[in-house]
Backbone as CSV, one residue per row, in Angstrom:
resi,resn,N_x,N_y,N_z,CA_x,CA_y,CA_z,C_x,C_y,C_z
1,UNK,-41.177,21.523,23.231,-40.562,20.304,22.796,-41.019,19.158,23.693
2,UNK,-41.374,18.218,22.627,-41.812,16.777,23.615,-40.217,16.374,24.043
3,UNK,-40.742,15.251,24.991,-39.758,14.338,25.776,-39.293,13.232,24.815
4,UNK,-39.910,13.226,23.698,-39.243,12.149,22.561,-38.251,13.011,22.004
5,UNK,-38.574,13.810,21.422,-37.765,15.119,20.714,-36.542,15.379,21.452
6,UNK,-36.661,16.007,22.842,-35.532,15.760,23.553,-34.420,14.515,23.329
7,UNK,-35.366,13.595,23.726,-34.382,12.086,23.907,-33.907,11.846,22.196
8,UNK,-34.419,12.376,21.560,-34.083,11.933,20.152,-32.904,12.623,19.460
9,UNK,-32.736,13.910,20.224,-31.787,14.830,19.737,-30.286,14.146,20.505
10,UNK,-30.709,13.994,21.643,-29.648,13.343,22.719,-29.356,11.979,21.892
11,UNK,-29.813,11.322,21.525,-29.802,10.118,20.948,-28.946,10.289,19.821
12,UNK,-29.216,10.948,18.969,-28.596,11.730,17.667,-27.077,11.729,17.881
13,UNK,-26.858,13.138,19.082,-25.681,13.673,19.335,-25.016,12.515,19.789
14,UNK,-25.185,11.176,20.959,-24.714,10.256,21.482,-24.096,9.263,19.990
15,UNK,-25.106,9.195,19.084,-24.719,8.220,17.932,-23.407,8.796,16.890
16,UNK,-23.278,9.978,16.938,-22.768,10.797,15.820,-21.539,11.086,17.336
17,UNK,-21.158,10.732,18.677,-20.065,10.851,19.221,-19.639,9.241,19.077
18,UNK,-20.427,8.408,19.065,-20.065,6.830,18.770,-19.323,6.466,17.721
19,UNK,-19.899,6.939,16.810,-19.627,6.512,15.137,-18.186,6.906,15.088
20,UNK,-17.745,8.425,15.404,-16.688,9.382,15.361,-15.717,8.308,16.276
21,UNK,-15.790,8.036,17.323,-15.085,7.247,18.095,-14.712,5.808,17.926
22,UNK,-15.467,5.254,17.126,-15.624,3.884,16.510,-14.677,4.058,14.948
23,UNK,-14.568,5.331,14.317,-13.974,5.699,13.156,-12.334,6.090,13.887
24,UNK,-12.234,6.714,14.797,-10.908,7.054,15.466,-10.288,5.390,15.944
25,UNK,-10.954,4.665,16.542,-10.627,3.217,16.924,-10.326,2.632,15.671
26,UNK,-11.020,2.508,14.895,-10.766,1.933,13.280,-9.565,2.219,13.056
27,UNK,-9.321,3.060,12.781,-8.313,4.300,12.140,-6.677,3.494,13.270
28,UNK,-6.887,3.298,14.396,-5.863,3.128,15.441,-5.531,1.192,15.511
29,UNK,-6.373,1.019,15.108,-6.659,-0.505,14.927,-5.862,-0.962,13.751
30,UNK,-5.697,-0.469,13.192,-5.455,-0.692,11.391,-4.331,-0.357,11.644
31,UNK,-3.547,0.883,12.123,-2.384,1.894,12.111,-1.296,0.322,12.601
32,UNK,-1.993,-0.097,13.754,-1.224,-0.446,14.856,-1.013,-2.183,14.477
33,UNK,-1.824,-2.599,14.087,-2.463,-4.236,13.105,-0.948,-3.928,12.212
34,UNK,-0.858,-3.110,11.497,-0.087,-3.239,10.297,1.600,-3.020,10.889
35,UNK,1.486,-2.345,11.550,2.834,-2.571,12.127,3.612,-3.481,12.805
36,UNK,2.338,-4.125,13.526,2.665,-5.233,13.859,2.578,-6.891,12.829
37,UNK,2.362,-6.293,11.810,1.946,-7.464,10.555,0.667,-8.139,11.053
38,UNK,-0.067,-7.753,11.182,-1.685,-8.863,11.715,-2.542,-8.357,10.549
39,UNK,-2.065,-7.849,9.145,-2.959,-7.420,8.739,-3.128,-8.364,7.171
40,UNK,-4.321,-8.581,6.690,-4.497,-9.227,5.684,-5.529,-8.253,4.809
41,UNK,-5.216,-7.800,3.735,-5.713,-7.065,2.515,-6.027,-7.491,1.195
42,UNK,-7.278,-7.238,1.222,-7.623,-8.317,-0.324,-8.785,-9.193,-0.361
43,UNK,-9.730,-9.157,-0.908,-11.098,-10.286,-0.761,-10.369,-11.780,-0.511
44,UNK,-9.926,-11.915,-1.958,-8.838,-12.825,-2.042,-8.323,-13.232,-1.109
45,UNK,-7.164,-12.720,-0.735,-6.106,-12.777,0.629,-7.171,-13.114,1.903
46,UNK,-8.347,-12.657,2.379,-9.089,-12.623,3.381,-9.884,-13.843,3.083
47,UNK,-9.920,-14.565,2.443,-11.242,-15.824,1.745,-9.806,-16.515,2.323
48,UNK,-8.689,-16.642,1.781,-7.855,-17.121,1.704,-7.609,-17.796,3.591
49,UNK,-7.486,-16.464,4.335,-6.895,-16.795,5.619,-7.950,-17.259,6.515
50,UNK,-9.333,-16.811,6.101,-10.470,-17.083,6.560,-10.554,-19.041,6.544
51,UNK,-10.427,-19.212,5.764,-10.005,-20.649,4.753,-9.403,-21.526,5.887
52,UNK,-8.046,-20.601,5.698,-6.984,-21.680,6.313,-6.622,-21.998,8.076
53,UNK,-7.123,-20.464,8.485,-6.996,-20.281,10.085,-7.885,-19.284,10.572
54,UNK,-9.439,-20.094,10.503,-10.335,-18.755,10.629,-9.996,-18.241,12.402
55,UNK,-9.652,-18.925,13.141,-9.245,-18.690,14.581,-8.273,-17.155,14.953
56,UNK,-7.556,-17.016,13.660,-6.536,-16.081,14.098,-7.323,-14.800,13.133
57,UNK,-8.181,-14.619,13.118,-9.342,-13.441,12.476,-9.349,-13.008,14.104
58,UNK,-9.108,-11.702,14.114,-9.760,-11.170,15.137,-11.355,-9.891,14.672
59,UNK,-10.744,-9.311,13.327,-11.967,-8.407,12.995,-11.846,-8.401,11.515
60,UNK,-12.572,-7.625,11.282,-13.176,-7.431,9.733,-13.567,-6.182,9.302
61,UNK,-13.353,-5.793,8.365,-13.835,-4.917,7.307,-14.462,-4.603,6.265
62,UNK,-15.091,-4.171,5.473,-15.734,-4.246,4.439,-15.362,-3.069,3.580
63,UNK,-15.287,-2.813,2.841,-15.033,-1.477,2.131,-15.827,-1.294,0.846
64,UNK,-16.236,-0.235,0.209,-17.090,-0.053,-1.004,-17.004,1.711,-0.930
65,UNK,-17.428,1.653,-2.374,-17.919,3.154,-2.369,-18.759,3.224,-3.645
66,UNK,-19.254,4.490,-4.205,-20.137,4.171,-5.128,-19.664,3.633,-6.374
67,UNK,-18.228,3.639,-6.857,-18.093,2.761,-8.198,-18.117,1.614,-7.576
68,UNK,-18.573,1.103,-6.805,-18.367,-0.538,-6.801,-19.896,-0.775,-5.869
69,UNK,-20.902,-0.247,-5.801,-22.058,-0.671,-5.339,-22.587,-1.522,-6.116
70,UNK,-22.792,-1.458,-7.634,-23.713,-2.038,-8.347,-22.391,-3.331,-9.061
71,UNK,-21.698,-3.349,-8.194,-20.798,-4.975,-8.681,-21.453,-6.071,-7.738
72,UNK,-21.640,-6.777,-8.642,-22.529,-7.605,-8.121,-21.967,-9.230,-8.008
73,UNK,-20.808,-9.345,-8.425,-19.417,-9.949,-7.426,-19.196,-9.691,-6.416
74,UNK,-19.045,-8.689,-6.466,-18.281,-8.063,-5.146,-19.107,-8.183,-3.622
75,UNK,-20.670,-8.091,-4.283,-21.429,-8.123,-3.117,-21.629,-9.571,-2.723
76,UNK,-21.575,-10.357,-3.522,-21.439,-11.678,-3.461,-20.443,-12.195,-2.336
77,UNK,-19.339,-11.833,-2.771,-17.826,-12.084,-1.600,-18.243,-11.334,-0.083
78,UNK,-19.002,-9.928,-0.368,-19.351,-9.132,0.683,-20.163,-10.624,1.815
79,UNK,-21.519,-10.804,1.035,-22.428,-11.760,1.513,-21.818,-13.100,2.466
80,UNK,-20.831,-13.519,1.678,-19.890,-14.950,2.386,-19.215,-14.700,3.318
81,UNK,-18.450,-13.000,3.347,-17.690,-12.931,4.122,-18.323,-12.488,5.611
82,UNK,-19.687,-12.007,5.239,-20.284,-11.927,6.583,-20.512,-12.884,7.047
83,UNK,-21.613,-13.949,6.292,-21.727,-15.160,6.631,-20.961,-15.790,7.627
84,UNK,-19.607,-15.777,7.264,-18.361,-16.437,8.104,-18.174,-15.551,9.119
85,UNK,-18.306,-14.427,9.140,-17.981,-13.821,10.139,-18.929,-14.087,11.371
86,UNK,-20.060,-14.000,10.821,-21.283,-13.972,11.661,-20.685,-15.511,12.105
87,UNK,-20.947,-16.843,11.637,-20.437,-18.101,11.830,-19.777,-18.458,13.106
88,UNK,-18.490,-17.417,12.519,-17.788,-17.375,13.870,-17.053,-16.217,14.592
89,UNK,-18.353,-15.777,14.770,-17.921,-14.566,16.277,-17.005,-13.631,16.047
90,UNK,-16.579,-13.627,15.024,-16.120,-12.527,13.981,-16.346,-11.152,13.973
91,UNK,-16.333,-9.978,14.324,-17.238,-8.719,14.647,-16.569,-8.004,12.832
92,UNK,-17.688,-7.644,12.479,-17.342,-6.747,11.215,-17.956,-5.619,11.254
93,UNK,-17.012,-4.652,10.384,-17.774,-3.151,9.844,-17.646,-2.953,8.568
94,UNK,-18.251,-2.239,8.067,-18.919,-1.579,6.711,-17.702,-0.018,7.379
95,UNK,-17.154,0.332,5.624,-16.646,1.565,5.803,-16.719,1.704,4.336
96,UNK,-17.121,3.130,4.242,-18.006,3.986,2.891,-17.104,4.549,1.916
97,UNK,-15.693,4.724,2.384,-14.170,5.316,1.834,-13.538,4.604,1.810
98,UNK,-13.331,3.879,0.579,-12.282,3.119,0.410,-11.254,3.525,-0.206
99,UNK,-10.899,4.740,-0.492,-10.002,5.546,-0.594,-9.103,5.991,0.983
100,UNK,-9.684,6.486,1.733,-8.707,6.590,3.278,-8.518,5.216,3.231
101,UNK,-9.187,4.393,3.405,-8.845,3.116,3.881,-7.796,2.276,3.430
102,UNK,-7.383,2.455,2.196,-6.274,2.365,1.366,-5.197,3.182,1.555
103,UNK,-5.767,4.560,1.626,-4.077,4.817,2.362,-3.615,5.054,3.873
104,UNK,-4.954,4.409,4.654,-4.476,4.122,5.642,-3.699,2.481,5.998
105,UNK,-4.132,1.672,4.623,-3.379,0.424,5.008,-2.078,0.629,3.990
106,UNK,-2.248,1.133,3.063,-0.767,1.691,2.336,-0.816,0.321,1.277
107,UNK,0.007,0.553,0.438,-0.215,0.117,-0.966,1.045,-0.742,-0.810
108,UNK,0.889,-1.807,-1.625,1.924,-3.075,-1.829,3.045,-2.549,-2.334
109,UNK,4.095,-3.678,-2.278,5.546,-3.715,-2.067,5.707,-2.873,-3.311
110,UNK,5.227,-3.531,-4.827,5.406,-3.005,-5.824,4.918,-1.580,-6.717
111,UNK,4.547,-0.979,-5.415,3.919,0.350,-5.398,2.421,0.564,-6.266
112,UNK,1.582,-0.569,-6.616,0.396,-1.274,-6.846,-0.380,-1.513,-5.548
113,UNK,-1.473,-0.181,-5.566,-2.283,-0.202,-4.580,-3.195,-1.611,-4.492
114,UNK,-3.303,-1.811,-3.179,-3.739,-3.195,-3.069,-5.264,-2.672,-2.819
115,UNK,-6.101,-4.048,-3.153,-7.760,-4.099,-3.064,-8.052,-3.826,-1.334
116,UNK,-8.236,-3.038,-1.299,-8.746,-2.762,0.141,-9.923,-3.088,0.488
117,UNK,-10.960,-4.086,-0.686,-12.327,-4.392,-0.168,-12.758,-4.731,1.068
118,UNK,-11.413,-5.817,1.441,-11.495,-6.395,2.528,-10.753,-6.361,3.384
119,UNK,-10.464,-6.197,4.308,-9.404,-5.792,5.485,-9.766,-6.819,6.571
120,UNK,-8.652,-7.883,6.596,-9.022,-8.326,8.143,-7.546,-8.165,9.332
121,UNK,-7.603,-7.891,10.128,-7.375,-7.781,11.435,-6.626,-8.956,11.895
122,UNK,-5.988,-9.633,12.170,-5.426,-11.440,12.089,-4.075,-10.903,13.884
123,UNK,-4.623,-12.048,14.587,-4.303,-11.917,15.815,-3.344,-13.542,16.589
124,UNK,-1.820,-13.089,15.825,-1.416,-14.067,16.470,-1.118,-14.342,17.960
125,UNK,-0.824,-13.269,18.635,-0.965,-12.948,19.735,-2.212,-12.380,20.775
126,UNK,-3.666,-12.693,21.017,-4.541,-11.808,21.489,-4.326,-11.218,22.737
127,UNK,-2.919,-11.416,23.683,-2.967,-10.346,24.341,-2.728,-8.987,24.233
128,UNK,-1.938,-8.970,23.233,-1.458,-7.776,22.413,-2.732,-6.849,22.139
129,UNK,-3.296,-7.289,22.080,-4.476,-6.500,21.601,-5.773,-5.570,22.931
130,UNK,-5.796,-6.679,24.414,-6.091,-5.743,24.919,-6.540,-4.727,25.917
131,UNK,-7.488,-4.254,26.172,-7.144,-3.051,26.288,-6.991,-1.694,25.323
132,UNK,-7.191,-2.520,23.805,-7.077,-1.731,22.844,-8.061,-1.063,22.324
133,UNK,-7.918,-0.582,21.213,-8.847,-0.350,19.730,-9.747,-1.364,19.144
134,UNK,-9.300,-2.371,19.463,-9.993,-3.829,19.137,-10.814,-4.176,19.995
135,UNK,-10.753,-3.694,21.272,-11.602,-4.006,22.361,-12.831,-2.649,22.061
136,UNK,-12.688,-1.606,21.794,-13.609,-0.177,22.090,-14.187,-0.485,20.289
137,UNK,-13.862,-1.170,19.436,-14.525,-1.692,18.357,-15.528,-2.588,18.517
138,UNK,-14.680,-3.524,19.158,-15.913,-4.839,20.155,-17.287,-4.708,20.468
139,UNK,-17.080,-3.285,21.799,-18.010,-2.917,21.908,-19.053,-2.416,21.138
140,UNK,-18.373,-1.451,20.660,-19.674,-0.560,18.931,-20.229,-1.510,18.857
141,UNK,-19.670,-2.995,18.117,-19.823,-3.727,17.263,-21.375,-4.280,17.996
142,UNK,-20.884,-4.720,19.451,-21.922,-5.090,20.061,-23.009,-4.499,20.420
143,UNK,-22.966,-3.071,20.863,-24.451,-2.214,20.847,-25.155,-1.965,19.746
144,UNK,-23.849,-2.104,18.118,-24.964,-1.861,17.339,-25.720,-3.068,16.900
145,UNK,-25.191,-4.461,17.203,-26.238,-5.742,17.680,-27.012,-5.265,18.584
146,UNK,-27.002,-5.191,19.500,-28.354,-4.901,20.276,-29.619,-3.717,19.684
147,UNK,-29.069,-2.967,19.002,-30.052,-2.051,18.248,-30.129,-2.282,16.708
148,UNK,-30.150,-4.003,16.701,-30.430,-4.829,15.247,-29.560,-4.379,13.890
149,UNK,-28.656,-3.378,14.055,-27.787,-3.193,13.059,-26.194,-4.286,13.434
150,UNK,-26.617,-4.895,11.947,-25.418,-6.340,12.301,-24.073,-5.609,11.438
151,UNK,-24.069,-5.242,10.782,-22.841,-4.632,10.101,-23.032,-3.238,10.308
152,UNK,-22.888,-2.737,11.211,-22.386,-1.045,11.365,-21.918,-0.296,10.436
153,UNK,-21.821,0.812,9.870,-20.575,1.381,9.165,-20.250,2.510,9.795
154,UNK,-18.812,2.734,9.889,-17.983,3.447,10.162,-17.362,4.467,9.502
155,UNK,-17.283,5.696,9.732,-17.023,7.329,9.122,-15.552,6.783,9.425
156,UNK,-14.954,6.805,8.915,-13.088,7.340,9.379,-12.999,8.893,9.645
157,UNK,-12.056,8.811,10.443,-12.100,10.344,10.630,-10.967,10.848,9.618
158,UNK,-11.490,12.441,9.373,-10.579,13.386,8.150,-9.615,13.120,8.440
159,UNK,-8.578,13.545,6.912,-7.178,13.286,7.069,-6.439,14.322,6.969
């Protein structure tokens, strides 16, 4: 075995303990966002708060799966909402299950599951935050900038 091969396998195993850990942070981020009400659900709802107080965005989400790849709306809203994010310092992820992701943010008052396309994170308080899940997201967010992937996506972990 070459010394690339080596480093490549190591590389592998290091990315696939990242992702897993970046999906457990997700997962704890969201849990903890919603309990504390910081959470905004909905393209809609997220255009909306983005709109009115892009300052109190702390993170972002994206959600899709294959019935909704070839909507070509949807990728549209996808496109703006990075835009803005990117804009302003915004850190976002891509997540492939929008099924966990929905019932990890749990379905509206009227028992009408809400659009989970978009998930943002909304931080009226930022000390609250850290030290947190929001901080060990941060990071991902930022190494996978440095290795030119601007929207990451994130595995959630099994349920």
């Amino acid at each position: 075995m070459t010394f690339e091969e080596l480093s490549g396998q190591d590389n592998a195993a290091a990315t696939g303990d990242r992702m897993q850990s970046a999906g457990t942070a997700l997962e704890e981020l969201l849990v903890s966002a919603k309990k504390q009400d910081c959470l905004t659900v909905g393209v809609y709802e997220s255009a909306q708060v983005m709109n009115v107080d892009p300052d109190s965005v702390a993170f972002c989400v994206l959600a899709t799966d294959e019935e909704y790849e070839c909507d070509i709306a949807l990728q549209i809203h996808f496109t703006l909402i990075q835009a803005f994010c990117f804009d302003n310092d915004i850190n976002i992820v891509r997540v492939n299950d929008i099924e966990s992701l929905a019932d990890i943010v749990g379905s509206g008052q009227d028992d009408e599951p809400k659009d989970a396309h978009c998930i943002l994170v909304t931080s009226p308080n930022s000390d609250s935050w850290k030290g947190s899940a929001l901080e060990r997201l941060g990071m991902f967010c930022e190494e996978s900038r440095n290795v030119y992937e601007w929207v990451p996506t994130i595995t959630l972990p099994e349920r």
